[in-house]
C-alpha positions as CSV (number, residue, x, y, z in Angstrom):
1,X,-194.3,-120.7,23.2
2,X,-193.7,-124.3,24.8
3,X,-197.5,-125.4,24.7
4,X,-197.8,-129.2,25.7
5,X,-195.3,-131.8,26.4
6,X,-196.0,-134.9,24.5
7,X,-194.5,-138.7,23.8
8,X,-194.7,-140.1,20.6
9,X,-193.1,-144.4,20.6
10,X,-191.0,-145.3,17.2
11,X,-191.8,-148.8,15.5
12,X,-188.7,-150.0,17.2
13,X,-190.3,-149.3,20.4
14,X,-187.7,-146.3,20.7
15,X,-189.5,-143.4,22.7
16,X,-189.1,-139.5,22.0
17,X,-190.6,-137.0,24.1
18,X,-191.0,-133.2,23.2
19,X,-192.4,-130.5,23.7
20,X,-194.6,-128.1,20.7
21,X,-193.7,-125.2,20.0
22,X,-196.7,-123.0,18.1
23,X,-195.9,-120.1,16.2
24,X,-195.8,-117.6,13.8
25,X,-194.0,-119.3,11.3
26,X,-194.6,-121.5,7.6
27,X,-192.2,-124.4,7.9
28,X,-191.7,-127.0,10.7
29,X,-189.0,-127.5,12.7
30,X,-187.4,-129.3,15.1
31,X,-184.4,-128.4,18.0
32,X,-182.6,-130.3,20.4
33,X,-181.1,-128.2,23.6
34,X,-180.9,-128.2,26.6
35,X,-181.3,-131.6,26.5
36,X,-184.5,-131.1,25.2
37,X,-186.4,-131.7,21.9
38,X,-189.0,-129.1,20.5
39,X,-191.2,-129.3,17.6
40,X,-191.7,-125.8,16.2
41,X,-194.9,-125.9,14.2
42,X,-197.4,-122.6,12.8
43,X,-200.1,-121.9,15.1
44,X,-202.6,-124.0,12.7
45,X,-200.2,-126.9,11.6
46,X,-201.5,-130.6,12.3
47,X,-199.8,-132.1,14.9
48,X,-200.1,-135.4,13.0
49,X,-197.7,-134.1,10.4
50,X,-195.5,-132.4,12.9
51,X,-194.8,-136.3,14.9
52,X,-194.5,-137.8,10.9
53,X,-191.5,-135.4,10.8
54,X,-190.2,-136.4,14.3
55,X,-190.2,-140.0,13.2
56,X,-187.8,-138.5,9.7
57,X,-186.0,-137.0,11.9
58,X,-185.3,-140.0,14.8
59,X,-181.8,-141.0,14.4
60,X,-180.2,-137.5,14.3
61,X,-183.0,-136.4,17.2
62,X,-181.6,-139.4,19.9
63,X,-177.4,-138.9,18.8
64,X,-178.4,-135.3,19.6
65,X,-180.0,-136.6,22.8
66,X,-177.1,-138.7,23.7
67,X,-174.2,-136.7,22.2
68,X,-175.7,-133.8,24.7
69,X,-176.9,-135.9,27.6
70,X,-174.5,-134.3,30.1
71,X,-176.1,-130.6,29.3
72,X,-178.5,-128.6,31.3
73,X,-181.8,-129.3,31.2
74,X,-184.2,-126.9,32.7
75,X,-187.7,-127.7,33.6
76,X,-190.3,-126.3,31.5
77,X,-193.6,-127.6,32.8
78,X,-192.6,-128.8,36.4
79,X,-195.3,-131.2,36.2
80,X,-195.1,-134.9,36.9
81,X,-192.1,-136.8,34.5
82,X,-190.6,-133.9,33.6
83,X,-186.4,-134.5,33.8
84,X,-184.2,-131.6,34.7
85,X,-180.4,-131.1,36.5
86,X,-179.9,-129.5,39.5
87,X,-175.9,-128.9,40.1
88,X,-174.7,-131.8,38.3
89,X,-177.2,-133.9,39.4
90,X,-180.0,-135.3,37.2
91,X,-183.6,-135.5,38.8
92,X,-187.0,-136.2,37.6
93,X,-190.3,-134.8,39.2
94,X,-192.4,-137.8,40.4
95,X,-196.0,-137.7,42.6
96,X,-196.7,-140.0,45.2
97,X,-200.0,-139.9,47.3
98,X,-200.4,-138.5,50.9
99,X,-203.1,-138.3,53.2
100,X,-202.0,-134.7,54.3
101,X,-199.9,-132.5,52.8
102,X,-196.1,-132.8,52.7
103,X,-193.6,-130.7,51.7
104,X,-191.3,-131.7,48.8
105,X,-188.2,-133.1,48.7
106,X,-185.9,-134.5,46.8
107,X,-184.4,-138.1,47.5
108,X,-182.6,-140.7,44.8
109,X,-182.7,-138.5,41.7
110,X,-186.5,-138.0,42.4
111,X,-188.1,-134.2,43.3
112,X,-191.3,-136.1,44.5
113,X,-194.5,-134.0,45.5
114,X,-197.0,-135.9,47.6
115,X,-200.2,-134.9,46.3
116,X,-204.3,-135.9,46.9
117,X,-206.7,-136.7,44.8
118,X,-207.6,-133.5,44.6
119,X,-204.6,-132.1,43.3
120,X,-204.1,-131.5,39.6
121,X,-201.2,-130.2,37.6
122,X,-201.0,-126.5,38.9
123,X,-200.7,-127.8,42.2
124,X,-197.8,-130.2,41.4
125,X,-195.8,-127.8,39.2
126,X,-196.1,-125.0,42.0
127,X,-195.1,-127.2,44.4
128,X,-191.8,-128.3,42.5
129,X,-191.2,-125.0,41.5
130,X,-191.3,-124.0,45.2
131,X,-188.7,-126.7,45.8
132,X,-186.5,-126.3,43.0
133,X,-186.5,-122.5,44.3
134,X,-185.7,-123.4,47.8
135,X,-182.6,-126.1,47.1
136,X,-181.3,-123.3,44.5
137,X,-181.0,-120.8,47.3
138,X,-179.6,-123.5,49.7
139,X,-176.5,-124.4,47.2
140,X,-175.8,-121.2,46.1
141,X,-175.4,-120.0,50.1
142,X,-173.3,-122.8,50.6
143,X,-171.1,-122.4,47.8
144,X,-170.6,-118.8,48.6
145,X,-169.8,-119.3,52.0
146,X,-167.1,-122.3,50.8
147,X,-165.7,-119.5,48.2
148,X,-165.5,-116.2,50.3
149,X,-163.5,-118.2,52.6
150,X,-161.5,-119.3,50.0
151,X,-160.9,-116.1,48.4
152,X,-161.2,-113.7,51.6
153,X,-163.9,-111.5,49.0
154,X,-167.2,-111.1,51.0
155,X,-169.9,-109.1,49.1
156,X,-172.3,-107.2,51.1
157,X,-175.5,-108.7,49.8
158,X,-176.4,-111.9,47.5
159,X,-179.4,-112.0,45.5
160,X,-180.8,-115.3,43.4
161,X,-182.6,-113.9,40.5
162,X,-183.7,-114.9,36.8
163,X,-181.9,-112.8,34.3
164,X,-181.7,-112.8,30.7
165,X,-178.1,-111.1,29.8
166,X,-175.7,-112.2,32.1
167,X,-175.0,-114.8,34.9
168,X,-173.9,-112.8,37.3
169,X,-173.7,-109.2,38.4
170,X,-171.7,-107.1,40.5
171,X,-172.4,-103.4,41.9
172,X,-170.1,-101.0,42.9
173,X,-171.6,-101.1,46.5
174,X,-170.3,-104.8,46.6
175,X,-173.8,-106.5,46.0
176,X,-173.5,-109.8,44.0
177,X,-176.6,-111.1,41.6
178,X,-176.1,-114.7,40.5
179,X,-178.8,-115.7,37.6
180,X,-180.7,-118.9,39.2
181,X,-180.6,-120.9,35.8
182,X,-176.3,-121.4,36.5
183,X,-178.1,-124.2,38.8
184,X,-179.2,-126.2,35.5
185,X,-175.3,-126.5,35.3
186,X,-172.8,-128.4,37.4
187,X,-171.0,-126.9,40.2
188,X,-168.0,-126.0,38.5
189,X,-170.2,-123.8,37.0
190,X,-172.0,-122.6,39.9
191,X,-168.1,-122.0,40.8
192,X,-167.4,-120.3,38.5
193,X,-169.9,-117.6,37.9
194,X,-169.7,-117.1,41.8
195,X,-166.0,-116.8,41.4
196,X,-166.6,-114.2,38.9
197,X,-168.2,-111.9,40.6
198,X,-166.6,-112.3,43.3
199,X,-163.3,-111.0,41.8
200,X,-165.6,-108.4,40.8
201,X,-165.5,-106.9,44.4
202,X,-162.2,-106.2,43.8
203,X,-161.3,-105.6,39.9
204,X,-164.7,-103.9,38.4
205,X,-163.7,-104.4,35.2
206,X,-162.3,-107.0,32.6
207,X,-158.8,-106.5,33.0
208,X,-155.3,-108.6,32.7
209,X,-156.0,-108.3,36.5
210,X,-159.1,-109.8,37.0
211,X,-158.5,-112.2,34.5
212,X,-155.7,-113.4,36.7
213,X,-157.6,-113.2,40.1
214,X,-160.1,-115.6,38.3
215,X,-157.7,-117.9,37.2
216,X,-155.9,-118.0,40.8
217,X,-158.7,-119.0,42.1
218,X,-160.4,-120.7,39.2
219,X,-157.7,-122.4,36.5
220,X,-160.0,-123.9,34.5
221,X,-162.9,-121.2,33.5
222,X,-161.8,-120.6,30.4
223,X,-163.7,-124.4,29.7
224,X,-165.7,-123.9,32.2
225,X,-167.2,-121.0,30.4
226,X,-167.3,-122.7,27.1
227,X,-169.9,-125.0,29.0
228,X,-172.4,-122.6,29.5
229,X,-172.4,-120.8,26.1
């Protein structure tokens, strides 16, 4: 379980921040994903031991950072700092102050939530959730609405949803799922997965056929799909 987020500075002045991972487990361990880096430690392990590993660790932790910098990254936290993508686009959550409350928005790679000084960090990462929720919903309607006129496929219902085994679903009574984490990912992507399923509506299966009502309408998904592996 993703606990804290923390920032530990190298001797070179070189910065690493990550998140700790406590568990049940007897070594330590470190992953980069997602653009992301996570020090996996046992639920008692001294977090002094666990940054004296990072620092081991540096050079291959920042080529992994770099060689994987166009990835998607998915919020965690949603509190103030944190970095994420949103179609492509990279953003980081930032607080400014306001005297009354106002809604957030997003504006020059910046989700920024005005806050008091009354809020605290529960307020901030529901607030950017909220947002992040919102703008996901609003580029997925307009990217369906670009595609089924493309394609002439209209589903009867949409529905934005986290989902664990799939991006994308479609029912034999022509309702179309897309998983809400394809927005981590660029819009090709987003393309794609909506493209899927929308070849779905007529070909409910994995056939030569649908393969090739994809490709008609997306050439490239066999790369596209390697992305999102």
């Amino acid at each position: 379980m993703l606990t804290e987020k923390r920032s530990l500075t190298l001797e070179d002045g070189r910065t690493i921040e990550y998140f700790v991972d406590r568990g049940k487990r007897r070594n330590t361990y470190i992953s980069v994903r997602d653009g992301r880096v996570v020090l996996k430690l046992s639920a008692y392990s001294d977090i002094a031991k666990g940054e004296q590993f990072i620092r081991e660790k540096a050079d291959w932790i920042l080529e992994s950072l770099q060689t994987h910098q166009t990835e998607a990254i998915r919020p965690v936290t949603f509190t103030e700092g944190e970095r994420f993508t949103l179609a492509g686009e990279e953003y980081v959550i930032t607080c400014q102050p306001a005297e009354r409350y106002t809604p957030p928005r997003f504006e020059d790679g910046k989700l920024i939530v005005f806050v008091s000084r009354t809020n605290d960090d529960r307020y901030v990462a529901s607030q950017a959730a909220r947002a992040l929720a919102d703008k996901t919903m609003e580029i997925i309607r307009r990217e369906f609405e670009r595609l089924t006129a493309l394609t002439g496929l209209f589903p009867k219902k949409v529905t934005v949803k986290q989902m664990t085994a799939s991006w994308g679903r479609c029912s034999s009574k022509g309702d179309i799922s897309i998983n809400s984490n394809a927005i981590f990912y660029d819009l090709e992507c987003i393309d794609y997965v909506i493209i899927h399923e929308l070849c779905h509506l007529r070909h409910m299966d994995h056939s030569p056929e649908f393969w090739a009502l994809v490709g008609k309408y997306c050439p490239e998904w066999k790369r596209i799909r390697g992305k999102m592996k």
